[in-house]
MARPAPA-425453 format. One record per residue (C-alpha): residue number from 1; residue in three letters; z, y, x. Coordinates in steps of 0.5 Angstrom, whole numbers. Layout:
residues N
REC num residu    c3    c2    c1
REC NUM    ALA     Z     Y     X
...
This chain:
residues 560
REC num residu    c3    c2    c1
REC   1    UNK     0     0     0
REC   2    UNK     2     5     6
REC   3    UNK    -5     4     9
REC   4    UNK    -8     4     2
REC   5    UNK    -5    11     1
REC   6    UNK    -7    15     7
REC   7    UNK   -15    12     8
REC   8    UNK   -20    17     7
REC   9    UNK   -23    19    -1
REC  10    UNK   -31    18    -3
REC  11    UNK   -36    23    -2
REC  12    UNK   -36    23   -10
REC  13    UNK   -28    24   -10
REC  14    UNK   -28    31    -6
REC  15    UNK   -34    33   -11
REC  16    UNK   -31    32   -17
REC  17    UNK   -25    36   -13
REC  18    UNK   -30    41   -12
REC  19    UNK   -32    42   -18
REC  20    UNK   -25    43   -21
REC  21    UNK   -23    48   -17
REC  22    UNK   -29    52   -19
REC  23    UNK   -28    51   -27
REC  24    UNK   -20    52   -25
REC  25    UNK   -22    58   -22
REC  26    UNK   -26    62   -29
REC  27    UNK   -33    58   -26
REC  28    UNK   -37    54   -31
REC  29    UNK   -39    47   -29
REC  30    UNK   -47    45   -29
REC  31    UNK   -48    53   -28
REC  32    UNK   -43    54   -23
REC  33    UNK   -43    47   -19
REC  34    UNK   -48    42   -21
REC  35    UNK   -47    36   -24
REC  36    UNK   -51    29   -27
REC  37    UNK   -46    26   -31
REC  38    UNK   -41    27   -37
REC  39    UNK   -35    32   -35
REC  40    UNK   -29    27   -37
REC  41    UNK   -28    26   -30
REC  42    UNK   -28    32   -28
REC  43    UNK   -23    34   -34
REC  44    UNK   -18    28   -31
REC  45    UNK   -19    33   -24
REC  46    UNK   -17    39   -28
REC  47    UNK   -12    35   -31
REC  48    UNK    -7    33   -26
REC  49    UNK    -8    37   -19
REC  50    UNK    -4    43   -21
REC  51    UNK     0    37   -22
REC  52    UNK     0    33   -16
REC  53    UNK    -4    39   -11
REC  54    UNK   -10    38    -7
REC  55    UNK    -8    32    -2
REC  56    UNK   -12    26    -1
REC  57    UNK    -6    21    -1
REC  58    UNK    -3    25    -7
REC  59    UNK   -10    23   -12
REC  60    UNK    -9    16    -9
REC  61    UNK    -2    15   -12
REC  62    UNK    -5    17   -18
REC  63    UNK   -11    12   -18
REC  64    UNK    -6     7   -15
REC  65    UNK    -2     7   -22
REC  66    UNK    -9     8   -26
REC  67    UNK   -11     1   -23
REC  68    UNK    -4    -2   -24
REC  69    UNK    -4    -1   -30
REC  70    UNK   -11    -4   -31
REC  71    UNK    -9   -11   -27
REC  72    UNK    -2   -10   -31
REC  73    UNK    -6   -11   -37
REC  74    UNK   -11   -17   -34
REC  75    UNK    -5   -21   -32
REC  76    UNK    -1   -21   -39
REC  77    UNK    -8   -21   -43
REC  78    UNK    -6   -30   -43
REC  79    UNK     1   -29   -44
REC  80    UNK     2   -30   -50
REC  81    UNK    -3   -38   -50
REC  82    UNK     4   -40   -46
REC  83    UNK     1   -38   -39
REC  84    UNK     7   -38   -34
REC  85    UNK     9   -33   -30
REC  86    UNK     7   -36   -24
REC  87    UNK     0   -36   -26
REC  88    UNK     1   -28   -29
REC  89    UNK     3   -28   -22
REC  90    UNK    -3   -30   -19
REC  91    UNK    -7   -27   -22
REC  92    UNK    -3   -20   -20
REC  93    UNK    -5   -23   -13
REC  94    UNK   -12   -23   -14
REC  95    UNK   -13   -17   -17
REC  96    UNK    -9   -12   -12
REC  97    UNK   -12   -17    -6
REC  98    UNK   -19   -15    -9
REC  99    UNK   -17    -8   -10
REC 100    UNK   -14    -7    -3
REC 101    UNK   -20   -11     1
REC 102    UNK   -26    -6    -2
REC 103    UNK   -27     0     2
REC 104    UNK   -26     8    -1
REC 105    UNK   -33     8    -4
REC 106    UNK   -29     4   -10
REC 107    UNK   -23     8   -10
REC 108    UNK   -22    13   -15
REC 109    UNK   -29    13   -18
REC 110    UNK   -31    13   -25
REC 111    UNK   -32     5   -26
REC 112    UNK   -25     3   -24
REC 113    UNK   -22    10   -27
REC 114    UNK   -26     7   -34
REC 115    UNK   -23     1   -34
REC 116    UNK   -16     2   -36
REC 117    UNK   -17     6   -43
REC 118    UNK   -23     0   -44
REC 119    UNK   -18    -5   -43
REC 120    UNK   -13    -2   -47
REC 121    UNK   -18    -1   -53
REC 122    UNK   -19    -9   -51
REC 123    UNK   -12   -10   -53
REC 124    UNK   -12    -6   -59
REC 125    UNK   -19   -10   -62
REC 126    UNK   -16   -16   -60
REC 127    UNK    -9   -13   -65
REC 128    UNK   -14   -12   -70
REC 129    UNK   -17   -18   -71
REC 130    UNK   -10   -22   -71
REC 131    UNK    -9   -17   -77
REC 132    UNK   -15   -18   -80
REC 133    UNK   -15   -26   -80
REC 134    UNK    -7   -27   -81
REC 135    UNK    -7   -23   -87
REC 136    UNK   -13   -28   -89
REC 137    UNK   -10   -34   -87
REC 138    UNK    -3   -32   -92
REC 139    UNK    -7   -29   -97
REC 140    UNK    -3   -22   -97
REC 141    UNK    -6   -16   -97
REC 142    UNK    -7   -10   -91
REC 143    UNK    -7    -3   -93
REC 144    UNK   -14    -1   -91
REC 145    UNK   -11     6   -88
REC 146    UNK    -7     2   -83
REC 147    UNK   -14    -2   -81
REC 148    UNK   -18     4   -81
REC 149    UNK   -12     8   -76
REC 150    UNK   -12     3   -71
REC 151    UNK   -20     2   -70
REC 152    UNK   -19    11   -70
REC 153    UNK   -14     9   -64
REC 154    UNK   -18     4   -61
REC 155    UNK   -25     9   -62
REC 156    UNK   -21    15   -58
REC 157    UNK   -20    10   -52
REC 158    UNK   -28     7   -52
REC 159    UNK   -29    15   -53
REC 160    UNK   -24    17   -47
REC 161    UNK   -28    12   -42
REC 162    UNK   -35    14   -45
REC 163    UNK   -33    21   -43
REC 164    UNK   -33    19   -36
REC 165    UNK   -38    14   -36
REC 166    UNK   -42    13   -42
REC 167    UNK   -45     6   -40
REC 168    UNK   -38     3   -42
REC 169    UNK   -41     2   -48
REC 170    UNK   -45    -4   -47
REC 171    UNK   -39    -8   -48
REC 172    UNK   -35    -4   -52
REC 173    UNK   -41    -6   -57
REC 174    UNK   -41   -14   -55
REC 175    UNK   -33   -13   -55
REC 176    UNK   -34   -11   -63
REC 177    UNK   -40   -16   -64
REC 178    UNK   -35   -22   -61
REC 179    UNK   -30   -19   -67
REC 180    UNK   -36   -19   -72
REC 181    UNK   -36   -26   -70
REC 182    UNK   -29   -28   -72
REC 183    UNK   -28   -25   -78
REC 184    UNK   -31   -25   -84
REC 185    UNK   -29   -20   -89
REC 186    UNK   -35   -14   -89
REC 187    UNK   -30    -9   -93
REC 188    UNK   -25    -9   -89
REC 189    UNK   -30    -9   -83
REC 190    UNK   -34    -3   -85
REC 191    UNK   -27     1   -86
REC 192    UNK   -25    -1   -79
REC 193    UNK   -32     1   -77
REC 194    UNK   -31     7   -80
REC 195    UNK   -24     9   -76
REC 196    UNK   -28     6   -69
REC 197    UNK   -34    11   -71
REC 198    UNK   -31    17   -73
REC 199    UNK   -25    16   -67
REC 200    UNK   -32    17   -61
REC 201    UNK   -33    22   -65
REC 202    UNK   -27    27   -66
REC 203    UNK   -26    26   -59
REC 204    UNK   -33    27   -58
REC 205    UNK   -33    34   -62
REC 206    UNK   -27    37   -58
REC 207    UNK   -31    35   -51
REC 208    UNK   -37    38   -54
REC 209    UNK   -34    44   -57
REC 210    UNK   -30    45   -49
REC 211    UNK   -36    46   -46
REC 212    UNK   -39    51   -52
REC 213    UNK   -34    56   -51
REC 214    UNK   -34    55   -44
REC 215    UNK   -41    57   -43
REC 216    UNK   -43    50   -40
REC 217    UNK   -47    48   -46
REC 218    UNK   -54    50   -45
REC 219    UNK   -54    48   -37
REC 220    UNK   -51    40   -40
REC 221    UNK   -56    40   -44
REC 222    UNK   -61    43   -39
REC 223    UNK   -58    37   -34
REC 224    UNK   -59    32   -39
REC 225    UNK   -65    33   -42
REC 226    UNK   -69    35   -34
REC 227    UNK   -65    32   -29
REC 228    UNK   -63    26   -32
REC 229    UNK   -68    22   -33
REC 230    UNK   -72    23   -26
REC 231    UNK   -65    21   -23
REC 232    UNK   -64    15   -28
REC 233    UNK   -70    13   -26
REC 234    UNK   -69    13   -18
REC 235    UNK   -65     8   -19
REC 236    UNK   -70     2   -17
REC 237    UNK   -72     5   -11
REC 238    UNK   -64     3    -9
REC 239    UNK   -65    -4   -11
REC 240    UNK   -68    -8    -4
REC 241    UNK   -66   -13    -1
REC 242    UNK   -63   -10     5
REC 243    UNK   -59    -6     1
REC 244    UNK   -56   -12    -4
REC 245    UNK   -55   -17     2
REC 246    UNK   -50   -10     5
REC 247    UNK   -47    -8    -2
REC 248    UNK   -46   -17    -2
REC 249    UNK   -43   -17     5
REC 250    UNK   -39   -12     4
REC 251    UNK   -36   -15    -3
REC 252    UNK   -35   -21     1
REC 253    UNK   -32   -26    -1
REC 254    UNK   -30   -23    -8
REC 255    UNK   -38   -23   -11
REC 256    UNK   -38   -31   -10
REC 257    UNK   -33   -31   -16
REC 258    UNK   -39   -29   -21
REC 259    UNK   -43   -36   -20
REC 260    UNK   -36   -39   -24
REC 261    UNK   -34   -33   -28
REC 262    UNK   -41   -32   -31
REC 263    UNK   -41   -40   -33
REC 264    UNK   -34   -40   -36
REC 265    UNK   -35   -34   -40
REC 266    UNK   -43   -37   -44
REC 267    UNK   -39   -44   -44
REC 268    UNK   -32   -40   -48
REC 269    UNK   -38   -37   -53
REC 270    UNK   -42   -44   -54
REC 271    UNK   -36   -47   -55
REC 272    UNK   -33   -42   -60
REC 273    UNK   -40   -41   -63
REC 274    UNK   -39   -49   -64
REC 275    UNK   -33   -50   -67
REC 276    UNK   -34   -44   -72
REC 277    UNK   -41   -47   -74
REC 278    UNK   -38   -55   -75
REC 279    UNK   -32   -52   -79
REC 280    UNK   -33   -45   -80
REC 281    UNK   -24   -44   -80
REC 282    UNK   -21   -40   -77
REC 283    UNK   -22   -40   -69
REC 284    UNK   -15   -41   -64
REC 285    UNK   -11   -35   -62
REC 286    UNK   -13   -38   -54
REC 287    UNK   -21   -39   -57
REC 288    UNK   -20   -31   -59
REC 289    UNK   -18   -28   -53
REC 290    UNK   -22   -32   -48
REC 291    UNK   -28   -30   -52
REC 292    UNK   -26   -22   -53
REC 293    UNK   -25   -22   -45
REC 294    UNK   -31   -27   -44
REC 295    UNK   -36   -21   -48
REC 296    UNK   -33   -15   -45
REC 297    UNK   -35   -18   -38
REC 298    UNK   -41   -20   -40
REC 299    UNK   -42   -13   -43
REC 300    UNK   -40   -10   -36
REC 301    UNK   -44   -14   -32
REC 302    UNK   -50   -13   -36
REC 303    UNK   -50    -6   -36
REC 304    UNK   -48    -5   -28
REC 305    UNK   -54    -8   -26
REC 306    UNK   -58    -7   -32
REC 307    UNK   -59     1   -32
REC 308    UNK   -54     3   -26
REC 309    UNK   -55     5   -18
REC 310    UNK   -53    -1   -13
REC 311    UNK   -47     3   -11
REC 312    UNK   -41    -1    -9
REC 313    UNK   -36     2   -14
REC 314    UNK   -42     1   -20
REC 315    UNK   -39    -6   -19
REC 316    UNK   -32    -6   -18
REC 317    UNK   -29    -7   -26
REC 318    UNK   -33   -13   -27
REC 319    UNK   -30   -16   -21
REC 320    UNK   -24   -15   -23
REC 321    UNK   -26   -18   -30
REC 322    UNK   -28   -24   -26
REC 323    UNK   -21   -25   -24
REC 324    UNK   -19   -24   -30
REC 325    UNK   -24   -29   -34
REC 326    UNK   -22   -35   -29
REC 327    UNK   -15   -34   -29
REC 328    UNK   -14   -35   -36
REC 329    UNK   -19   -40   -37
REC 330    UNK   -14   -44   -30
REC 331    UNK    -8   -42   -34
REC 332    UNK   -10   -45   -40
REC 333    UNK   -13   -51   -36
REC 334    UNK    -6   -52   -33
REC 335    UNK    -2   -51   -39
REC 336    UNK    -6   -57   -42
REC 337    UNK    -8   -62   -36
REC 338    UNK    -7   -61   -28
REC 339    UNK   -12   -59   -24
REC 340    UNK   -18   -64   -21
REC 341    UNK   -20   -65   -14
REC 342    UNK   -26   -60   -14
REC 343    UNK   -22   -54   -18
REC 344    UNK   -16   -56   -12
REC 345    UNK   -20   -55    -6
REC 346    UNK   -26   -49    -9
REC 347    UNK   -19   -45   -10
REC 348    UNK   -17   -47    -3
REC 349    UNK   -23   -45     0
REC 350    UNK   -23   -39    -3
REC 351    UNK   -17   -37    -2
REC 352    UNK   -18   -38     6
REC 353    UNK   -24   -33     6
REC 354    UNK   -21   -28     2
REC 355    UNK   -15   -28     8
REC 356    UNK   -20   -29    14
REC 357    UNK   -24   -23    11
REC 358    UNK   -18   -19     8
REC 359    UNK   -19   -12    12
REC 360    UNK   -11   -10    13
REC 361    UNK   -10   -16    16
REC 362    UNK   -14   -14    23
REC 363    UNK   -10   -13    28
REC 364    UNK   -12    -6    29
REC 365    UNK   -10    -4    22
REC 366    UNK    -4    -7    22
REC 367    UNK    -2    -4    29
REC 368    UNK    -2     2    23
REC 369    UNK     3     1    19
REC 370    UNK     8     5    21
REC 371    UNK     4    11    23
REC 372    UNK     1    10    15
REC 373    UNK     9    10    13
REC 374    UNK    11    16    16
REC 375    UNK     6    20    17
REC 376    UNK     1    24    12
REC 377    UNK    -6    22    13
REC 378    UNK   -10    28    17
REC 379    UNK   -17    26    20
REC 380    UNK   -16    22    26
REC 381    UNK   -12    16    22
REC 382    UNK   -17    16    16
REC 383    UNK   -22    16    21
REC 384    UNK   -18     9    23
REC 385    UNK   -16     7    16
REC 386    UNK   -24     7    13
REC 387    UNK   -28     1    11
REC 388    UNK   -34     4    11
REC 389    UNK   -37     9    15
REC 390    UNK   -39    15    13
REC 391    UNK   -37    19    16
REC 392    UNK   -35    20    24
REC 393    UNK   -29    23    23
REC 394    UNK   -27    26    30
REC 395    UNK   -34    29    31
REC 396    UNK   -33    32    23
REC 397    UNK   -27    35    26
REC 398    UNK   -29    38    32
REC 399    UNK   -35    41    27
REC 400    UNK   -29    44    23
REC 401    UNK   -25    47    29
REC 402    UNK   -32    50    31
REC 403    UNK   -33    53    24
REC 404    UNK   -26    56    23
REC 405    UNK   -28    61    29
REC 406    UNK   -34    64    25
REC 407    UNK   -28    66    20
REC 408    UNK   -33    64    15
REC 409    UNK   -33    66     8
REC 410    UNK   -34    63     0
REC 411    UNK   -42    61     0
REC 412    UNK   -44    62     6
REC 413    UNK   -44    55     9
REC 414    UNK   -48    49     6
REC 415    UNK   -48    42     7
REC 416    UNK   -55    39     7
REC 417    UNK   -53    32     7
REC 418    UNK   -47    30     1
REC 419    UNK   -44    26     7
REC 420    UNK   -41    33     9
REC 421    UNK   -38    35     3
REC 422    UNK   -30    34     7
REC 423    UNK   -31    41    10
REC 424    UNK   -32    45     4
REC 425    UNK   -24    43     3
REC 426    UNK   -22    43     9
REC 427    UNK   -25    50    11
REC 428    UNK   -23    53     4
REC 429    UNK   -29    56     3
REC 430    UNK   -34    55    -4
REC 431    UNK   -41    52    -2
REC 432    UNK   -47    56    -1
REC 433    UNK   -51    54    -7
REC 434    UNK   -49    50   -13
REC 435    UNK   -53    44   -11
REC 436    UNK   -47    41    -7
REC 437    UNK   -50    34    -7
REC 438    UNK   -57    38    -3
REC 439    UNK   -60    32     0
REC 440    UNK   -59    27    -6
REC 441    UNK   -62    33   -11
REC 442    UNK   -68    33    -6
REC 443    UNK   -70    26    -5
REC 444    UNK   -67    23   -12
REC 445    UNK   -69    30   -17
REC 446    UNK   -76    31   -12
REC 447    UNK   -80    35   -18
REC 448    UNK   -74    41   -18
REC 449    UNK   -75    41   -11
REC 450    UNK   -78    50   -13
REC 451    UNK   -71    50   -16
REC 452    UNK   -67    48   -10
REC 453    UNK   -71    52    -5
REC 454    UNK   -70    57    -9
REC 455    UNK   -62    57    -9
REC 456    UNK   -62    56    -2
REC 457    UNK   -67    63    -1
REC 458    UNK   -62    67    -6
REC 459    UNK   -55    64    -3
REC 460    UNK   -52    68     2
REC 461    UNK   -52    62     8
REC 462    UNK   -50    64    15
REC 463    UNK   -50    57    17
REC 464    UNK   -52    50    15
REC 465    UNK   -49    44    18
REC 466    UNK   -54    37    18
REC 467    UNK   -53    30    20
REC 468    UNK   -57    27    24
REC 469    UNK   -55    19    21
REC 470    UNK   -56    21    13
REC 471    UNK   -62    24    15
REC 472    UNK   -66    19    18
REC 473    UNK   -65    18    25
REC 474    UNK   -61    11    27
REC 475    UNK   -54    12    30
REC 476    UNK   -57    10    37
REC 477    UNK   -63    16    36
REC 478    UNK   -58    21    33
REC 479    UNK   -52    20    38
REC 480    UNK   -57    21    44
REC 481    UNK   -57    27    49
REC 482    UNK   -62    29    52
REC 483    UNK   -64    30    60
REC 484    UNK   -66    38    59
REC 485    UNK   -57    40    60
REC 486    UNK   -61    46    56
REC 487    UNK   -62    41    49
REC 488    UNK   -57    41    45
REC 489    UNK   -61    36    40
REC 490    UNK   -62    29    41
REC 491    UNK   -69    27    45
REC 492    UNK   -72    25    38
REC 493    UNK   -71    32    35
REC 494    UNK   -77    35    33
REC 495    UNK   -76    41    37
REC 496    UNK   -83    43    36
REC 497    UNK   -83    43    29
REC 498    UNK   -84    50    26
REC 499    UNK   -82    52    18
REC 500    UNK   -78    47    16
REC 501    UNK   -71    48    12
REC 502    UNK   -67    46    15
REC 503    UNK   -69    44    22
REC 504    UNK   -73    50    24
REC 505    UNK   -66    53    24
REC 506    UNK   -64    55    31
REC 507    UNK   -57    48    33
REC 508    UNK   -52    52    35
REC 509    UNK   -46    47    36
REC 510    UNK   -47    39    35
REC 511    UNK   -42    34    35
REC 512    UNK   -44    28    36
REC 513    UNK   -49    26    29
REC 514    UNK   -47    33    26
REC 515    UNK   -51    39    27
REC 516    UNK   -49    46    26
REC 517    UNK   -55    52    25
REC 518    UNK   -55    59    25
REC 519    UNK   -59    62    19
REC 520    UNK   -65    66    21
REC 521    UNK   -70    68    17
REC 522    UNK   -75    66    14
REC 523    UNK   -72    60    11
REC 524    UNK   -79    56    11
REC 525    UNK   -80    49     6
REC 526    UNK   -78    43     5
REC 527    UNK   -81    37     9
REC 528    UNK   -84    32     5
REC 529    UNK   -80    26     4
REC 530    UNK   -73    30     5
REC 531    UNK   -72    27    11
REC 532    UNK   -72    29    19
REC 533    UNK   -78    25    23
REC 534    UNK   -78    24    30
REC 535    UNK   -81    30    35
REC 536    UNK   -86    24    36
REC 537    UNK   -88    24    29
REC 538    UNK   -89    31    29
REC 539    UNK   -93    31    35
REC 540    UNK   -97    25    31
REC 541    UNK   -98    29    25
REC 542    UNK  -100    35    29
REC 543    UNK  -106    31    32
REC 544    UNK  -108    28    26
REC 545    UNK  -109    34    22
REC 546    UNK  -113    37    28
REC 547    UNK  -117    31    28
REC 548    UNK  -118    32    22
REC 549    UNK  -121    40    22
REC 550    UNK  -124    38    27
REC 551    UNK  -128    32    23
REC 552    UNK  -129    38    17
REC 553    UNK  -132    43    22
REC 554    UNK  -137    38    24
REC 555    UNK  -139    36    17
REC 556    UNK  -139    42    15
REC 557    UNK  -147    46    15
REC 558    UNK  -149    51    21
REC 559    UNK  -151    57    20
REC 560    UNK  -156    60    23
C-alpha cells in the first residue's frame, strides 16, 4: 500500500486536475480546456480536491478507497450462497494483488472509478429481482411505489457511472436483460423500467443543466458533434498486434483469467436458459446471481474491446469481474463438491505466476518501502515506483529546474506531447493553449489540425517543450549526443528543417529525450504526420522534391 500510494499519476489524471482548476478557478470547461469525453470525471476532481488539496498521493488515497469499495462488493457478491469467509478472503487477495500489479496508466481513470456505482446498481438490481419474484412465490403483493423508488435509485447509480464513461451502459442494458429474463411480470417491470429510466434522466437533466448555466453547453455540443466521432473513429489504427502483445505483456498473467472467466459465465447463462426452458420455475438465488454477475462482464467485456481504445486502463474492470466470476463459481463448486486434480493445480500455476510477476516483490521495489512509509512522493522516487515508463523523471526535473529561472507566467509554456503535462502543476502556471493534449488532438483530430494552428499562433507562448520519444524518434536515437559540442539536439534531429512547428524553434535546454524551445516568430506549420522525422528523412525529401522539379521542367514546352 505505501509504494502504492507514493507511484506517480497518469497522464490522464494530471489532465483532469488541470481541468479542474480551470472551471474552480471561474474558467468553462470545453471552451477553456479541451475535452473529449463527459465531465463526470472532472465533476469528481472539482469535488474532492479542495478537500483532499493537490497532492499526488492524496488522490491516490482517494482512489484506494473508491476500488476497496468496488472489490468489497465483489468479495461479498456470494456471500449469502454460503461461500466461506475463506473464500471471500480469496477473492479480496486476488482482486487487490491485480490492482497493486498493474501499472499507474490504471490507476484513478474513468473505468476503474465507474465500476463502484456499476457495481453498486448491480447490488440494487439483484434486491429488485429478489423482491419481485418473492412476492410472486408467496402471492403477496408489493407497493408499486417501492419497485419504482428502488429502480429510481439504481437509475442515479447507471446515470453517476454514464457521466464518467457512457460506455457503462452496455452492460447496464445486459444487466436488465438478465432480470427481464428472471421475471415474468410485465406491469411490474414497466414501472420498474420506468424508475430506472427516469432516475438516468434526473441526473442527466442536472448535469446538462450545470453546463448551460456554466456556459460550456454549445462547446460540449460542439466537442461532440465535430470532434468526437473522428477520435471514435482512430481507434483502430491502435489495434495492431504490437500494441496487443505489449498491452497482453503487461497485464500479465492477469489476461490468462478471460480464457476461464468467459466460459464460465456462457455456461452460467446456457445452463440457466436451460433450466428456465425445462421448468419454467423460479431460478435458484445462486442461479440468479451468477447469471446477473456473468452478464455484467460479459457486457463489460464487449464493450472494451468492441467500441474502446487498446488503452490498458480500458480493461482493468473487466479483469476484476473476471476474478469475481471464477471466484463464485469455485466458491460454490467448493461449497457443493472438492475440488479436482485440474481445478488444484491450474490454481497453483496461476497463482506461482501471479507471484513470480508481482511488481513489489522485486528486490528494488522493496528496498523502497521505507522511504515509501516515511517520506512523501517528490519526483526521484515516482521515477523509482513507476511501472510504466512514460515519463524520464530525473530528465523532467532537470527541464522543471530549467523552466523555474524563465519566472514563466500563466499561458506561456506549451507542452506539445501529453506526456509533459506534469509541468504545468509542477511550474504552477495555465497552459499556452486550451488543447493540453496537443499531440494527441494532432494525430487522432487530423481534420482540426486549422484550429489547433490557430490556438498556437494566438496564444502568448514563449517557450515549448517537445519530447523526442513521444514524437517518433526511438529512445537510443532520442538520447543520442551529438559529435558537434555545439549541438544541442541528437545527430538525427533535423536541423535542416525549416518552418515546421515546433522544430523549427531554435532548442535552448535539452535533458535527455525532452527538448525546450525559445519561441521565435514565424511559428510555421505542422509537419505532415504529426511527427518528427529524422534530418535523413528530411535530406531524402528535399532530393526527392528536387528530383522532381526538375522531371517537370524537362517536361514541360520550350519557349523560343
Amino acid at each position: 500500500m505505501p509504494m502504492f500510494i507514493r507511484m506517480p499519476l497518469a497522464t490522464d489524471v494530471v489532465l483532469y486536475d488541470l481541468q479542474a482548476k480551470t472551471v474552480l478557478n471561474g474558467g468553462t470547461l470545453y471552451k477553456d480546456i479541451f475535452e473529449t469525453n463527459l465531465p463526470g470525471i472532472v465533476w469528481l476532481h472539482m469535488l474532492i480536491r479542495p478537500l483532499i488539496g493537490m497532492s499526488s498521493d492524496a488522490l491516490r488515497i482517494v482512489d484506494l478507497l473508491i476500488f476497496s469499495g468496488s472489490a468489497l462488493l465483489l468479495m461479498f457478491w456470494n456471500r449469502r450462497n454460503q461461500a466461506s469467509v475463506t473464500a471471500l478472503l480469496w477473492i479480496g487477495i486476488a482482486l487487490f494483488a491485480f490492482y497493486f500489479s498493474i501499472t499507474e496508466w490504471c490507476h484513478f481513470q474513468r473505468d476503474t472509478i465507474i465500476l463502484f456505482p456499476a457495481l453498486t446498481a448491480l447490488w440494487l438490481r439483484r434486491k429488485q429481482v429478489d423482491r419481485l419474484l418473492e412476492s410472486q412465490q408467496s402471492g403477496t403483493g408489493i407497493s408499486l411505489s417501492a419497485v419504482w423508488g428502488w429502480a429510481f435509485l439504481e437509475g442515479l447509480c447507471w446515470a453517476t457511472a454514464f457521466w464518467i464513461k457512457p460506455f457503462v451502459a452496455v452492460p447496464a442494458l445486459c444487466v436488465w436483460c438478465g432480470s427481464l429474463f428472471l421475471i415474468r411480470q410485465p406491469r411490474k417491470l414497466l414501472v420498474d423500467f420506468s424508475g430506472l429510466l427516469l432516475g438516468g434522466l434526473v441526473l442527466g437533466a442536472v448535469g446538462i443543466i450545470w453546463m448551460w448555466q456554466t456556459g460550456a453547453w454549445s462547446w460540449f455540443y460542439d466537442t461532440f458533434t465535430r470532434w468526437n466521432p473522428e477520435y471514435v473513429e482512430s481507434r483502430t489504427a491502435g489495434w495492431n498486434s504490437l500494441r496487443f502483445a505489449q498491452f497482453l505483456y503487461r497485464f500479465y498473467p492477469w489476461f490468462l483469467l478471460h480464457l476461464v472467466a468467459v466460459p464460465l459465465a456462457l455456461s452460467t447463462l446456457w445452463t440457466c436458459w436451460k433450466t428456465r426452458r425445462q421448468s419454467q420455475a423460479i431460478l435458484a438465488i445462486s442461479q440468479r446471481d451468477s447469471l446477473l454477475l456473468s452478464l455484467m462482464y460479459l457486457g463489460w467485456l464487449f464493450q472494451s474491446y468492441a467500441f474502446q481504445h487498446l488503452f490498458d486502463y480500458v480493461h482493468s474492470p473487466s479483469h476484476l469481474l473476471a476474478i469475481g466470476v471464477i471466484g463464485v463459481y469455485l466458491s460454490n463448486r467448493i461449497h457443493q463438491q472438492s475440488l479436482n486434480w485440474y481445478w488444484n493445480t491450474g490454481i497453483a500455476l496461476f497463482v506461482f505466476l501471479a507471484v513470480l510477476s508481482f511488481p513489489n516483490f522485486r528486490p528494488e521495489r522493496i528496498q523502497l518501502w521505507q522511504t515509501c512509509v516515511f517520506h512523501s512522493s517528490d519526483l526521484q522516487l515516482k521515477s523509482k515506483l513507476a511501472l510504466m515508463v512514460q515519463v524520464d523523471w530525473d530528465d523532467l526535473a532537470a527541464v522543471k529546474s530549467f523552466l523555474e529561472t524563465q519566472q514563466l507566467k500563466d499561458h506561456e509554456l506549451h507542452c506539445y506531447n501529453s506526456t509533459l503535462v506534469y509541468l504545468y502543476p509542477e511550474l504552477n502556471i495555465e497552459p499556452a493553449t486550451r488543447y493540453v493534449f496537443f499531440d494527441t488532438s494532432l494525430i487522432f483530430c487530423p481534420t482540426h489540425r486549422g484550429e489547433l494552428m490557430k490556438s498556437v499562433n494566438e496564444s502568448s507562448q514563449k517557450f515549448i517543450v517537445t519530447d523526442l520519444l513521444e514524437s517518433g524518434f526511438d529512445r537510443e536515437t532520442a538520447l543520442a549526443r551529438s559529435e558537434n559540442s555545439k549541438q544541442i539536439t541528437p545527430p538525427a534531429y533535423p536541423v535542416s528543417l525549416k518552418g515546421a512547428y515546433p522544430w523549427s524553434q531554435p532548442v535552448v535546454f535539452r535533458a535527455g529525450r525532452y527538448l525546450v524551445h525559445r519561441v521565435k516568430h514565424p511559428l510555421g506549420r505542422f509537419t505532415g504526420s504529426g511527427y518528427l522525422p529524422t534530418e535523413e528523412q528530411v535530406q531524402a525529401f528535399a532530393r526527392q522534391q528536387k528530383l522532381q522539379k526538375e522531371k517537370s521542367d524537362s517536361a514541360s514546352p520550350v519557349e523560343n
